[in-house]
N, CA, C and O atoms as a GROMACS GRO file, in nm:
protein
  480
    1UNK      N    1   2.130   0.002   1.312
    1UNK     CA    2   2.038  -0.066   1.223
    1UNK      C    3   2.108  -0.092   1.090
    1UNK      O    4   2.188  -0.007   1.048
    2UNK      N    5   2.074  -0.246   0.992
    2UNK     CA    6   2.131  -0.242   0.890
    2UNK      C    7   2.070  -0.183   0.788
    2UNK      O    8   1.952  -0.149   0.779
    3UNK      N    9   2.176  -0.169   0.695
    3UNK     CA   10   2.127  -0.084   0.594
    3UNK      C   11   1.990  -0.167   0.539
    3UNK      O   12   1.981  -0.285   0.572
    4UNK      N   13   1.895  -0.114   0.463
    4UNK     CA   14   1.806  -0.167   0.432
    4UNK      C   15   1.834  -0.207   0.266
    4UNK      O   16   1.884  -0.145   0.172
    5UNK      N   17   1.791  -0.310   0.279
    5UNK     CA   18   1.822  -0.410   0.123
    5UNK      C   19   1.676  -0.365   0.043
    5UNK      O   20   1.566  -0.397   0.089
    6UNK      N   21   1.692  -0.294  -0.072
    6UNK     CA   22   1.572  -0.225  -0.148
    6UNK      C   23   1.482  -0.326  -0.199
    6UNK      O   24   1.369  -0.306  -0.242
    7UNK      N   25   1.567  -0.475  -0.186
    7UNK     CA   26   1.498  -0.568  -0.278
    7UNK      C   27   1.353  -0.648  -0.135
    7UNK      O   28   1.243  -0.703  -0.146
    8UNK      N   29   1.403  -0.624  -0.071
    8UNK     CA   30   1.291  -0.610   0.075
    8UNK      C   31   1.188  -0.550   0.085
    8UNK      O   32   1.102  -0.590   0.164
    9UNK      N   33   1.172  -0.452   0.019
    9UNK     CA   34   1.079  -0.363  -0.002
    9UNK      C   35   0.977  -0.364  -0.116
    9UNK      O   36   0.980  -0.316  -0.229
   10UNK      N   37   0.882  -0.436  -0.046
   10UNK     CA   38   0.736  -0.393  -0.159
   10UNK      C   39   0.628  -0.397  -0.102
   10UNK      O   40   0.626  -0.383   0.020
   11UNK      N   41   0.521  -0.415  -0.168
   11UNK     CA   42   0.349  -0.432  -0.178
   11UNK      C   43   0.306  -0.558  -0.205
   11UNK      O   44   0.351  -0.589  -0.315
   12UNK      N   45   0.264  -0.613  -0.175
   12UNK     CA   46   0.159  -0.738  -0.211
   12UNK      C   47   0.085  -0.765  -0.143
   12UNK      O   48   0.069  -0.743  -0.022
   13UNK      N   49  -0.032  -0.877  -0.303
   13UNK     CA   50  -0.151  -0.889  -0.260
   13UNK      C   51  -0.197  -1.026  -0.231
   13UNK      O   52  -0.303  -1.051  -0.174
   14UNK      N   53  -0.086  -1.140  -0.287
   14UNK     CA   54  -0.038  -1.269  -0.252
   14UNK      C   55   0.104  -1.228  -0.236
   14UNK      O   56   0.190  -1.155  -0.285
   15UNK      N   57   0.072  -1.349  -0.105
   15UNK     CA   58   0.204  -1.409  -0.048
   15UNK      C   59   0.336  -1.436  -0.186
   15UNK      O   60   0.300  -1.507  -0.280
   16UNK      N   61   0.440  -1.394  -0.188
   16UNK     CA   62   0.504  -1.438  -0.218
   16UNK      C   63   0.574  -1.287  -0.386
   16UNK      O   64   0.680  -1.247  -0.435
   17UNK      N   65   0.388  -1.260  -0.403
   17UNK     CA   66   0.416  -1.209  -0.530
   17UNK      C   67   0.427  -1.019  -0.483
   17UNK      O   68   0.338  -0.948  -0.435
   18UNK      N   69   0.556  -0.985  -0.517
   18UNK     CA   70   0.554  -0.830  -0.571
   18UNK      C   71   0.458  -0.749  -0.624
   18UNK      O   72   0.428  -0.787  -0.737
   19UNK      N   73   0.389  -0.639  -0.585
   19UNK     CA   74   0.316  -0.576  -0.691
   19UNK      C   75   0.406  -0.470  -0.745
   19UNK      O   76   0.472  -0.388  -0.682
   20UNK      N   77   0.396  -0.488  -0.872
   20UNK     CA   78   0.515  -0.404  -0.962
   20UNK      C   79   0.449  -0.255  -0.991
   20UNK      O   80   0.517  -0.180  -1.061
   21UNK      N   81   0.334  -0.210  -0.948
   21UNK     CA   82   0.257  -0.132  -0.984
   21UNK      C   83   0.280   0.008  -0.897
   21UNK      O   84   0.214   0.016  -0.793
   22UNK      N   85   0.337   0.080  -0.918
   22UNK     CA   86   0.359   0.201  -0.767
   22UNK      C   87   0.229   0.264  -0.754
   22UNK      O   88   0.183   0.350  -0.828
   23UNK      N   89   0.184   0.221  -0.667
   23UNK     CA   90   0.018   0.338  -0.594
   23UNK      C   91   0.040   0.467  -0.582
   23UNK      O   92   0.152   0.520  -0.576
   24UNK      N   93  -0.065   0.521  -0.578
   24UNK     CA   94  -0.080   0.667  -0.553
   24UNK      C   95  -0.141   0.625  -0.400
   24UNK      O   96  -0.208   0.526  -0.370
   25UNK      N   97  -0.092   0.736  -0.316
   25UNK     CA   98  -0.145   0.718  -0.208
   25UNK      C   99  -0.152   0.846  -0.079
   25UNK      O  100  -0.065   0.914  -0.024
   26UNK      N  101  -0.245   0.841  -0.070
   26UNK     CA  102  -0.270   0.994   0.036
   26UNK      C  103  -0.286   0.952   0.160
   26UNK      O  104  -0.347   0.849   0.189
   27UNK      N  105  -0.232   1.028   0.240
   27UNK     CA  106  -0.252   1.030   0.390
   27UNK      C  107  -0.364   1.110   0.440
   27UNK      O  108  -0.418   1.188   0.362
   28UNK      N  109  -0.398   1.101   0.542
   28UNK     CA  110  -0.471   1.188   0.658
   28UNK      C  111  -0.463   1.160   0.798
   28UNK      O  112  -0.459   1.049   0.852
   29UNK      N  113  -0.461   1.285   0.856
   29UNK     CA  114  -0.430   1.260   1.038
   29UNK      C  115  -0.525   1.351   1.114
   29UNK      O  116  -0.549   1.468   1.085
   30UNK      N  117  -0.582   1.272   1.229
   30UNK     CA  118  -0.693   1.310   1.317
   30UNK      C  119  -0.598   1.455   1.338
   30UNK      O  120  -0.479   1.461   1.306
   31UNK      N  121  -0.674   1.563   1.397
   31UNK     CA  122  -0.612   1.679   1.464
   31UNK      C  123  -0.512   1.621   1.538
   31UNK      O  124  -0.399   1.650   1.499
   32UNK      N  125  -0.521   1.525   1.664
   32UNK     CA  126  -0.451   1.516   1.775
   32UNK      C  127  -0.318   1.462   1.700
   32UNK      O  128  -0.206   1.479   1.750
   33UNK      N  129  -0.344   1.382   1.551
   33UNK     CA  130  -0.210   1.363   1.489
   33UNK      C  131  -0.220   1.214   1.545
   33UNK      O  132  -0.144   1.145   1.478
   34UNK      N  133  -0.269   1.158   1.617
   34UNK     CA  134  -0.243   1.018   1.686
   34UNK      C  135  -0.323   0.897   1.596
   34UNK      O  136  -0.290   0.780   1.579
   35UNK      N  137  -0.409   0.952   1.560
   35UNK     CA  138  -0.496   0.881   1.460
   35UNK      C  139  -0.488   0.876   1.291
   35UNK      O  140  -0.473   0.993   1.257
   36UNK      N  141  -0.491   0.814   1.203
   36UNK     CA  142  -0.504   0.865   1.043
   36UNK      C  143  -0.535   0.749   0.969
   36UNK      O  144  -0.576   0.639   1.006
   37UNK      N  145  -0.499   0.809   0.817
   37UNK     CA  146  -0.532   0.674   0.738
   37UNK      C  147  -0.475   0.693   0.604
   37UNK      O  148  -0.508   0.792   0.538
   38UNK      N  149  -0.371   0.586   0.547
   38UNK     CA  150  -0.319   0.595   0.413
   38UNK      C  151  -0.427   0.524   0.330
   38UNK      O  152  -0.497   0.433   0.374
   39UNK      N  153  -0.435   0.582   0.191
   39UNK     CA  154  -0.548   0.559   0.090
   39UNK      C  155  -0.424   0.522   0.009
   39UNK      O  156  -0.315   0.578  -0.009
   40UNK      N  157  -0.474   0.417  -0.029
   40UNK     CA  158  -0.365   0.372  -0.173
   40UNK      C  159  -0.482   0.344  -0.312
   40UNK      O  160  -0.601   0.318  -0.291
   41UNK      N  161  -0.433   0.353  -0.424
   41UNK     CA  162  -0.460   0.328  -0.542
   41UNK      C  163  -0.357   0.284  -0.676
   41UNK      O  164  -0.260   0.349  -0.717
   42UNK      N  165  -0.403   0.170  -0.724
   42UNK     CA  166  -0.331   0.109  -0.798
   42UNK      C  167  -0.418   0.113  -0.939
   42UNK      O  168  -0.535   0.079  -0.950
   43UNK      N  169  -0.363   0.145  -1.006
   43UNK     CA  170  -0.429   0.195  -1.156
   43UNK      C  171  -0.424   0.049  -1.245
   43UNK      O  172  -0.323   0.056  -1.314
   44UNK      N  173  -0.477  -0.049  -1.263
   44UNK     CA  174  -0.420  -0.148  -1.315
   44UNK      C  175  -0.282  -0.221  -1.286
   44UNK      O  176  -0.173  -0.241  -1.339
   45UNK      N  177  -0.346  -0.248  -1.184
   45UNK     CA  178  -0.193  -0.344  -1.115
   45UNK      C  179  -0.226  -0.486  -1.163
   45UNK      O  180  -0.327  -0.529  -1.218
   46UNK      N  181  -0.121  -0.542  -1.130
   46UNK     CA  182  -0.069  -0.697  -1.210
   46UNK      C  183  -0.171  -0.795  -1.134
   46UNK      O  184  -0.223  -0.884  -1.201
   47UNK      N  185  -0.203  -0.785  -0.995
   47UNK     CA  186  -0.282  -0.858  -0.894
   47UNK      C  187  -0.406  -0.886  -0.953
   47UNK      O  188  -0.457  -0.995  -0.928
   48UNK      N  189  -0.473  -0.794  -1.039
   48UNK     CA  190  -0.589  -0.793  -1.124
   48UNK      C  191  -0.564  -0.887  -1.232
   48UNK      O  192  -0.661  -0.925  -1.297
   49UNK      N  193  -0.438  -0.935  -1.266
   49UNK     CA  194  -0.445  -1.009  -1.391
   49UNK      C  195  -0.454  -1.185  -1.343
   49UNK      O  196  -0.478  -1.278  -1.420
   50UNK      N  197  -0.437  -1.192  -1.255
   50UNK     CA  198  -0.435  -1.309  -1.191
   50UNK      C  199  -0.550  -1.372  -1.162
   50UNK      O  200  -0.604  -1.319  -1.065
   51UNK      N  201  -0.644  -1.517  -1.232
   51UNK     CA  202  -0.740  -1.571  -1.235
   51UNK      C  203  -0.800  -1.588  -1.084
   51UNK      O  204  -0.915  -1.625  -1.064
   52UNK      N  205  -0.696  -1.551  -0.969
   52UNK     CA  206  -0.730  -1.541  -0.866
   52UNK      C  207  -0.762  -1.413  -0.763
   52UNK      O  208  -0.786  -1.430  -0.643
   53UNK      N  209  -0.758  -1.282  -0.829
   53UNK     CA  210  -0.776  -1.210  -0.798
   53UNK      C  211  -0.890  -1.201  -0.690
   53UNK      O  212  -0.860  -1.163  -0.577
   54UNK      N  213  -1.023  -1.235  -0.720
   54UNK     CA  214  -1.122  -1.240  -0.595
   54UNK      C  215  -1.087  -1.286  -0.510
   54UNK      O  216  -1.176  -1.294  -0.425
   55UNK      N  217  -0.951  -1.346  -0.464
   55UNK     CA  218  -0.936  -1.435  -0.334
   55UNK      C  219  -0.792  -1.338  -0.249
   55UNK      O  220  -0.707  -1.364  -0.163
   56UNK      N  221  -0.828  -1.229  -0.329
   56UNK     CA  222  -0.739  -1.125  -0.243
   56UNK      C  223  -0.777  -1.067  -0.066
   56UNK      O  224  -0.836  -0.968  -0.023
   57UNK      N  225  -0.724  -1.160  -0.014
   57UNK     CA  226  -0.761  -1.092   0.134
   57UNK      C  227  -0.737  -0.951   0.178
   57UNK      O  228  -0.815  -0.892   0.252
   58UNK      N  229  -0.610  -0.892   0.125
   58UNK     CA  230  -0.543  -0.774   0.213
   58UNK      C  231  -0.425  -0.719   0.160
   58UNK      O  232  -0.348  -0.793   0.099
   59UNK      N  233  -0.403  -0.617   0.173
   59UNK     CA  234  -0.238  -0.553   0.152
   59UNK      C  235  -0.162  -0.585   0.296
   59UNK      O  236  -0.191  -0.573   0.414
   60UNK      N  237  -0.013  -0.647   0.197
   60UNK     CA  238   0.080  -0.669   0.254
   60UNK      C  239   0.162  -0.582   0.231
   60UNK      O  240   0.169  -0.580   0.108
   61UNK      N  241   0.267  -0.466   0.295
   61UNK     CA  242   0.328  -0.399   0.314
   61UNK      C  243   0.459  -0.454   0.376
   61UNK      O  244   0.458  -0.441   0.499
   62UNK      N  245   0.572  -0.511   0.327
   62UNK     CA  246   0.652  -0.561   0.314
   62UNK      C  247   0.803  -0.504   0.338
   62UNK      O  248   0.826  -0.435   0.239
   63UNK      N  249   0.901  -0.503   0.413
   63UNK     CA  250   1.017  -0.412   0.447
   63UNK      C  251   1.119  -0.566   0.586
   63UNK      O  252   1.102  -0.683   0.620
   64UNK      N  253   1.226  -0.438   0.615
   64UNK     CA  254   1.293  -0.552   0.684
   64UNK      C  255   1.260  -0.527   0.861
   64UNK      O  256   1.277  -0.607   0.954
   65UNK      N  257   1.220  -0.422   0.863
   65UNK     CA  258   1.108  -0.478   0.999
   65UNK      C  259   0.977  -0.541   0.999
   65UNK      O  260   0.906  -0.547   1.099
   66UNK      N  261   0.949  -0.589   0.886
   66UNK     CA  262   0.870  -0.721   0.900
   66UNK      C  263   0.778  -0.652   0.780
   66UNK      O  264   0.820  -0.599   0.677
   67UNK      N  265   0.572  -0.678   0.844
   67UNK     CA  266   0.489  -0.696   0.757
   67UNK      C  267   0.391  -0.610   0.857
   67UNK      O  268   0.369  -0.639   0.975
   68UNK      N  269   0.345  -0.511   0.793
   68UNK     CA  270   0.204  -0.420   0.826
   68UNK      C  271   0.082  -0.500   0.700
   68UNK      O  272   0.091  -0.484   0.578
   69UNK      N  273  -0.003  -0.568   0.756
   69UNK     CA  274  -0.140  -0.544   0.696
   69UNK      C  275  -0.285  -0.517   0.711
   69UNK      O  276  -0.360  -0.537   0.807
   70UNK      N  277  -0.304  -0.472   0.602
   70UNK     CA  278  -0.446  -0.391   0.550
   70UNK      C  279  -0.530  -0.513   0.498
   70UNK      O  280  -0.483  -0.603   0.429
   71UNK      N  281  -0.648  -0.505   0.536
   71UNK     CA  282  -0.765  -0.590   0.494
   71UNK      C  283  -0.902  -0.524   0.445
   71UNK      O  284  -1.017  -0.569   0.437
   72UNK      N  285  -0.848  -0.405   0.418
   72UNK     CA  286  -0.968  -0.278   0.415
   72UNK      C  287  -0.935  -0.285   0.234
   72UNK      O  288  -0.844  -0.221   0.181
   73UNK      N  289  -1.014  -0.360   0.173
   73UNK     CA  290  -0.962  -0.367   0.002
   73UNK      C  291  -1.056  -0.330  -0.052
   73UNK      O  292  -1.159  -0.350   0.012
   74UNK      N  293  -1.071  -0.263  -0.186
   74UNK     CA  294  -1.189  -0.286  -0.288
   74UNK      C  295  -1.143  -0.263  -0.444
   74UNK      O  296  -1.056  -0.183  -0.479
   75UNK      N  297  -1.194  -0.320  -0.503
   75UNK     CA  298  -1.158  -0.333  -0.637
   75UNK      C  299  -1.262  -0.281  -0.718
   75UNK      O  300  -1.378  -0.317  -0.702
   76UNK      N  301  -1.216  -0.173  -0.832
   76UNK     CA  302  -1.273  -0.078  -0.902
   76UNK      C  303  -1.304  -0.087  -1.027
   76UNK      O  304  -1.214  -0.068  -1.108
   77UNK      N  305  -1.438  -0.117  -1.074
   77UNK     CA  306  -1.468  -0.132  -1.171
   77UNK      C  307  -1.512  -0.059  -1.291
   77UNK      O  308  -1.626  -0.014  -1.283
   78UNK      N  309  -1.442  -0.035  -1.411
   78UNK     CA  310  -1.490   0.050  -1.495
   78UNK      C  311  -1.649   0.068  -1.546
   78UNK      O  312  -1.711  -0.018  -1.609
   79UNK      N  313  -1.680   0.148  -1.522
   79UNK     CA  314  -1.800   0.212  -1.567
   79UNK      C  315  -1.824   0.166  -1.700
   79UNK      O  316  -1.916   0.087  -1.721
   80UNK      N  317  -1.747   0.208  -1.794
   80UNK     CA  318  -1.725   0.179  -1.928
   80UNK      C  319  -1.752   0.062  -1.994
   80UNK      O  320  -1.839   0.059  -2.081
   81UNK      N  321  -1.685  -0.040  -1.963
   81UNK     CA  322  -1.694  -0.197  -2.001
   81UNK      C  323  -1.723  -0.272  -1.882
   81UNK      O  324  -1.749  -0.389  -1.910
   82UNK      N  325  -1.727  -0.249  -1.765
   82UNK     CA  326  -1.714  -0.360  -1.664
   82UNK      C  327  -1.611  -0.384  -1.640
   82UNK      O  328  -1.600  -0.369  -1.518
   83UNK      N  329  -1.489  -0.424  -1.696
   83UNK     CA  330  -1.368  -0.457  -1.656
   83UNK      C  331  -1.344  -0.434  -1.466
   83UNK      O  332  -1.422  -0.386  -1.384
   84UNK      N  333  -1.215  -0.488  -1.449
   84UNK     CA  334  -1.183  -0.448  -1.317
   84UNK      C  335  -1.025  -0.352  -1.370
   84UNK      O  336  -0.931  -0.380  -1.445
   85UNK      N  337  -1.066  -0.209  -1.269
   85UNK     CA  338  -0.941  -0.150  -1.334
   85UNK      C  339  -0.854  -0.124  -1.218
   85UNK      O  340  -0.748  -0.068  -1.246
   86UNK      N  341  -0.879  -0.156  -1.075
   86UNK     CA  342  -0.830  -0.068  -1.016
   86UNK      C  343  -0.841  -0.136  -0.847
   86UNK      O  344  -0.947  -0.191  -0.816
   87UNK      N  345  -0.742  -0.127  -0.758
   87UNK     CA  346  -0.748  -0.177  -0.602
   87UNK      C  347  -0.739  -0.076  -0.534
   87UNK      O  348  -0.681   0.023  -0.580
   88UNK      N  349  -0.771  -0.076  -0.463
   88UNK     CA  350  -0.785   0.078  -0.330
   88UNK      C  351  -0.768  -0.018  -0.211
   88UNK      O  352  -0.809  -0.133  -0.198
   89UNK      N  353  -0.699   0.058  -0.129
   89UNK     CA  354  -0.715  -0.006  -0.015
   89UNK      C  355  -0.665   0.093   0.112
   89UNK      O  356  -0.607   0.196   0.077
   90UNK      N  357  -0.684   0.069   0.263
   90UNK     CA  358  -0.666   0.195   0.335
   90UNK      C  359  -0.601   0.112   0.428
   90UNK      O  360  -0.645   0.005   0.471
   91UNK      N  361  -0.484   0.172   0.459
   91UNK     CA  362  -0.450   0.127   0.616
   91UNK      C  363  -0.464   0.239   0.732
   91UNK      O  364  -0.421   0.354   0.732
   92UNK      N  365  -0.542   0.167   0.838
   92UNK     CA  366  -0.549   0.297   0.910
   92UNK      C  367  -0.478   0.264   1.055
   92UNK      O  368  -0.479   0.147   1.092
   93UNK      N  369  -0.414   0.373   1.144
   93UNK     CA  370  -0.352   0.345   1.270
   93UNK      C  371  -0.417   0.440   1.348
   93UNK      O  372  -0.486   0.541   1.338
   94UNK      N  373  -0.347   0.339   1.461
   94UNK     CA  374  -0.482   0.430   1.587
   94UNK      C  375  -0.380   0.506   1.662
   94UNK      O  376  -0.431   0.608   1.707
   95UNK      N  377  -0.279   0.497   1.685
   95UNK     CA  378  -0.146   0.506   1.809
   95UNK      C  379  -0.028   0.578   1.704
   95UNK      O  380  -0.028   0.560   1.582
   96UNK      N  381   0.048   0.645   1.761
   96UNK     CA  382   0.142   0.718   1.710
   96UNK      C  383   0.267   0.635   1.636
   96UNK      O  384   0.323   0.655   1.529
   97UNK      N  385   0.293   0.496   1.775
   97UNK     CA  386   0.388   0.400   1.691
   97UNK      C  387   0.390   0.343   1.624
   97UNK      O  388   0.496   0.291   1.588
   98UNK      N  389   0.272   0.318   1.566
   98UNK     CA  390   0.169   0.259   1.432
   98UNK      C  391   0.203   0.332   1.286
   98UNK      O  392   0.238   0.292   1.174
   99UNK      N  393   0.174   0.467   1.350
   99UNK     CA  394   0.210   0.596   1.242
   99UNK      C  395   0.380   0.603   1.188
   99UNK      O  396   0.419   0.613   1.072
  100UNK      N  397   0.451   0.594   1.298
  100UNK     CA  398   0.599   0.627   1.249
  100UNK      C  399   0.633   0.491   1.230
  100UNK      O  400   0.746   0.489   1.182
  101UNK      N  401   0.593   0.384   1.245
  101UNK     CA  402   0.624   0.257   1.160
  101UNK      C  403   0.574   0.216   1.048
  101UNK      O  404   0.623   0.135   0.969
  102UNK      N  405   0.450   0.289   1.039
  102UNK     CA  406   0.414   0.324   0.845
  102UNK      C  407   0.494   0.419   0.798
  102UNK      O  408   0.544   0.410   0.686
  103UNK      N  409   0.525   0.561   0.907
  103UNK     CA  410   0.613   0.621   0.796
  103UNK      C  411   0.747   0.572   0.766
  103UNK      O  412   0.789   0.632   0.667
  104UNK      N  413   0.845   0.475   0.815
  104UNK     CA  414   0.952   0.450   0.775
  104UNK      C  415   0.952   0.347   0.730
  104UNK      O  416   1.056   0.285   0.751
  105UNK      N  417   0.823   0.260   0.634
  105UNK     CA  418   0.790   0.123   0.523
  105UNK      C  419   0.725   0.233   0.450
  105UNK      O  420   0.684   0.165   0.357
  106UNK      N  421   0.673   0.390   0.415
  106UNK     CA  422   0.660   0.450   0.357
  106UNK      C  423   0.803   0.544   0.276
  106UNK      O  424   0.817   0.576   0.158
  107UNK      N  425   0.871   0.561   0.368
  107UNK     CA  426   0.997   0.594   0.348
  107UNK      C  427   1.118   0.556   0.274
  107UNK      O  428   1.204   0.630   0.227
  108UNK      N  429   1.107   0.414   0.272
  108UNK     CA  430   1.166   0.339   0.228
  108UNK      C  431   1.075   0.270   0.085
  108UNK      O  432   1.150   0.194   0.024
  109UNK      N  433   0.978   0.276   0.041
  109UNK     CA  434   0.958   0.249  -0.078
  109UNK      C  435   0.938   0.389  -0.107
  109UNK      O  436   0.927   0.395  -0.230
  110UNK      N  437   0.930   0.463  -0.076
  110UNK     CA  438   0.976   0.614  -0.175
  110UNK      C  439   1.091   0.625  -0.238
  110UNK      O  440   1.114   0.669  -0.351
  111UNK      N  441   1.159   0.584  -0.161
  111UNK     CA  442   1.323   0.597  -0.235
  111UNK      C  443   1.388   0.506  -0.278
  111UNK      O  444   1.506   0.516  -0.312
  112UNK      N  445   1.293   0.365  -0.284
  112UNK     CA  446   1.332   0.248  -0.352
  112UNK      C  447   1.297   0.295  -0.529
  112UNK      O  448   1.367   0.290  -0.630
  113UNK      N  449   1.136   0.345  -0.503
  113UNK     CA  450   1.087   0.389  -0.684
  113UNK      C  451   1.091   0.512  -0.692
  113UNK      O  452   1.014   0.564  -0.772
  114UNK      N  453   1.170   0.585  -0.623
  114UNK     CA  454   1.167   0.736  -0.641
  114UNK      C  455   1.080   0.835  -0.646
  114UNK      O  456   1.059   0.913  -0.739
  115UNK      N  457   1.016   0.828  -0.513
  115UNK     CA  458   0.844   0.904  -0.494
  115UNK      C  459   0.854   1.027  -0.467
  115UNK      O  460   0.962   1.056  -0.416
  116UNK      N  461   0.795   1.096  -0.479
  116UNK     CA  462   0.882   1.246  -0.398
  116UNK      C  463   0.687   1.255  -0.348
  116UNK      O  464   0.583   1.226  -0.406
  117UNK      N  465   0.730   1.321  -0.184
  117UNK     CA  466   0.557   1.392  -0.141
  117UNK      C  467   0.548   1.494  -0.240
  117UNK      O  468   0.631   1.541  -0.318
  118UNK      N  469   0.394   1.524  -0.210
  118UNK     CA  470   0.358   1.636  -0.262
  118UNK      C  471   0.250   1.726  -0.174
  118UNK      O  472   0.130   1.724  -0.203
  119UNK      N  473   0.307   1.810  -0.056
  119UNK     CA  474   0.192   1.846   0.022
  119UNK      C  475   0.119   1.944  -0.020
  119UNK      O  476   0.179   2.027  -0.088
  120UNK      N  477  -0.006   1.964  -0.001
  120UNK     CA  478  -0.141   2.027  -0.012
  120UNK      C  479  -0.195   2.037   0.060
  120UNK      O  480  -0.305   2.089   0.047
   0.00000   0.00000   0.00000
């Protein structure tokens, strides 16, 4: 396999555009391990600044084995002012090869922005 080109590697919420924003994002896995679901959160990401933001279909998950996407979105609104502060979104897999092909487009933007896990 070739080496992987870091500049291959991102998030987006339109075609074309990078999200420059690194998510926080938690996992979970059924007991059997075959099932789960990544939770992402973006604290004020750039996708929000864009007059087109409501016409966000989905997370694109982006690498050089291609494109995983999520259509499971919601956008978070401050309590405070109304504003929009925030995207969540979940990808979930049903099958194991689902799982280890999120973990190695997980893998690879860890060590593109320097993520380290943190298990609990």
């Amino acid at each position: 396999m070739a080496k992987a080109d870091m500049a291959s590697i991102s998030i987006q919420f339109f075609n074309g555009i990078d999200e420059k924003v690194v998510p926080q994002i938690r996992l979970t896995k059924s007991k059997s391990g075959h099932t789960g679901q990544a939770f992402f959160r973006f604290e004020n990401p750039h996708a929000l600044l864009s007059d087109d933001f409501k016409e966000i279909q989905g997370m694109y998950l982006l690498d050089e084995e291609g494109q995983i996407t999520t259509r499971e979105i919601h956008i978070a609104v401050s309590k405070k002012n109304g504003s929009y502060k925030a995207i969540e979104a979940i990808y979930s897999w049903r099958t194991e090869k689902d799982f280890n092909r999120f973990m190695r487009f997980a893998n690879r933007y860890a060590k593109k922005y320097g993520l380290l896990y943190e298990g609990g």
